[in-house]
C-alpha positions, 0 to 999 in steps of 0.5 A, spaced: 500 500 500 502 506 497 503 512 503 498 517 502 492 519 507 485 517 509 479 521 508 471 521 509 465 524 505 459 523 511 452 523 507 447 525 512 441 523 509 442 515 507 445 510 512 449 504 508 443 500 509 437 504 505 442 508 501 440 506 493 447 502 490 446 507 484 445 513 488 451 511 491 454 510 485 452 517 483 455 520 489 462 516 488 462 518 480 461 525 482 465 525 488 471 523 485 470 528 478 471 533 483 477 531 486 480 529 480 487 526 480 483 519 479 489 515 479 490 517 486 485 517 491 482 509 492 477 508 496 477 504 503 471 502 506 463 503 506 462 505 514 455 504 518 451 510 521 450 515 517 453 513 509 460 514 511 465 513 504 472 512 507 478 513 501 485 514 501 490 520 497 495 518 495 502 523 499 504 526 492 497 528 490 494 531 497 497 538 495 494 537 488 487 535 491 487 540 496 488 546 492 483 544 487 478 543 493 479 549 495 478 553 490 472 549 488 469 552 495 470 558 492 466 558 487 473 557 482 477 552 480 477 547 474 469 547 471 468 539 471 470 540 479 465 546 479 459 543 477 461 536 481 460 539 487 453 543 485 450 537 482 453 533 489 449 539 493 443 538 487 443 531 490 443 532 497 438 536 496 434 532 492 435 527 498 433 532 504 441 531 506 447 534 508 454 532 507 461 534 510 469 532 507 474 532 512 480 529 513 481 524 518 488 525 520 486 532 522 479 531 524 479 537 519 472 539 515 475 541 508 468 542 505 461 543 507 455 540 502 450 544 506 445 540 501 437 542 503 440 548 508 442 551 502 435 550 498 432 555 496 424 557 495 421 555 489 418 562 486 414 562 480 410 567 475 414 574 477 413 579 472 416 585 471 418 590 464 426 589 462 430 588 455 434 582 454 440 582 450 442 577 445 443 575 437 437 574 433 438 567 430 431 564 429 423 567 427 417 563 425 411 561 425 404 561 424 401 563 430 399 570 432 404 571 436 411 569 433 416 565 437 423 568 437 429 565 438 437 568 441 443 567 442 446 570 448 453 569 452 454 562 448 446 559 450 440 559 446 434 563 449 427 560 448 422 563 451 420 570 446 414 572 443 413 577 438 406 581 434 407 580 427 410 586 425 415 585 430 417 579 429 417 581 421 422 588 423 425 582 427 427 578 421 431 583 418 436 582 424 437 575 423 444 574 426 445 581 428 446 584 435 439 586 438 436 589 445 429 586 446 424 590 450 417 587 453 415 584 459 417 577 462 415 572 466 421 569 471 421 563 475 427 561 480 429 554 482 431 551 488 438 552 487 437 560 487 437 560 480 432 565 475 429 561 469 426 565 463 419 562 462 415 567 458 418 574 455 413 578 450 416 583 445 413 590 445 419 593 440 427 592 440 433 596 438 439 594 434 446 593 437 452 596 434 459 591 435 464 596 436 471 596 436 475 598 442 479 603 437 473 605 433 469 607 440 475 611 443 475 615 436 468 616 438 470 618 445 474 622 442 469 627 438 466 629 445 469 636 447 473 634 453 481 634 454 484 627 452 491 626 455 496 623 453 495 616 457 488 616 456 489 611 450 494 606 454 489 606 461 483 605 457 487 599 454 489 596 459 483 596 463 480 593 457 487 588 458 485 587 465 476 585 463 479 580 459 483 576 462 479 576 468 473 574 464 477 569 461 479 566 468 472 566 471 467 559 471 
């Protein structure tokens, strides 16, 4: 047996005995994703009381496993730890449970599944006027009202309907940048998160994709004083955005 440490996953929401084998597999794969370094954590044994998986790190690879989770509890990290940890935490909530990761050596907790603690109340039906951002890419239909479809950061959005002489104008932006006015309905789920379920468009302006040089010439007819590091700042701010947006989750 190689040298490493033993740590435990507690599951407060099963006891080995009533806990399903294919929800404890869906528990250990999503588990493992989150840690990563799969060649180098084993696991030990099942223990009894609440659902108690008992693995072992490998000593070369806890620093690694370590950072990762750390980063992870921070809303940061690798994306495939990320979501491994919000879909343990959708399960447990699923499950009316919790769950803690320690350390068994130093009877630490590492990371908390706050489970159905953090579970959110389902709100349904909020209606409010907005606009909503995104690339025209689809408009048809024989109904009254027309079903719109866009593309906004990367995601299709569904859910837009417009009269026909909206949906018409509309048609003439196919694959442009647009901003839709109107009233939309909004539902959040369990996890905190708001939902589109409904958005009628009233009217909507078309978008402009400016390039950061041709948006600092037009800065640069407004009457105000310009200078000499204007330029090099604004750029580097730009710099920094990128980066940062670049390194999110």
């Amino acid at each position: 047996m190689s040298d490493g440490n033993e740590f435990r996953l507690k599951i407060e929401a099963y006891t080995p005995e009533t806990m399903p084998m294919e929800r404890l597999a869906g528990y250990l794969a999503e588990f493992a994703r989150m840690l990563g370094e799969s060649a180098s954590v084993h696991f030990v044994r099942l223990e009894p009381g609440s659902t108690s998986i008992v693995h072992r790190i490998d000593t070369e690879a806890i620093p690694k496993v370590k950072n990762r989770t750390s980063a992870v509890r921070r809303g940061l990290g690798p994306r495939d730890s990320v979501r491994a940890y919000r879909r343990i935490n959708k399960m447990l909530i699923e499950d009316n449970g919790s769950a803690v990761w320690r350390e068994e050596k130093t009877e630490a907790d590492i990371i908390v599944f706050p489970g159905k603690a953090a579970a959110e109340e389902l709100i349904t039906g909020i209606t409010q006027t907005g606009s909503i951002d995104g690339e025209v890419v689809r408009v048809g239909g024989l109904q009254s009202l027309v079903p719109i479809m866009l593309r906004s950061e990367n995601q299709e959005l569904s859910g837009c309907w417009a009269d026909r002489t909206v949906a018409k104008a509309l048609a003439g932006h196919l694959f442009e940048p647009v901003r839709l006015f109107g009233t939309g309905r909004w539902n959040r789920n369990d996890e905190g998160t708001w939902k589109l379920d409904f958005f009628r468009v009233a009217s909507f302006g078309a978008l402009r994709e400016v390039s950061l040089s041709g948006a600092l010439n037009e800065l640069r007819t407004i009457p105000m004083e310009w200078d000499e590091h204007a330029f090099e700042e604004l750029t580097s701010m730009r710099g920094d955005h990128e980066e940062s947006a670049v390194g999110g989750v």
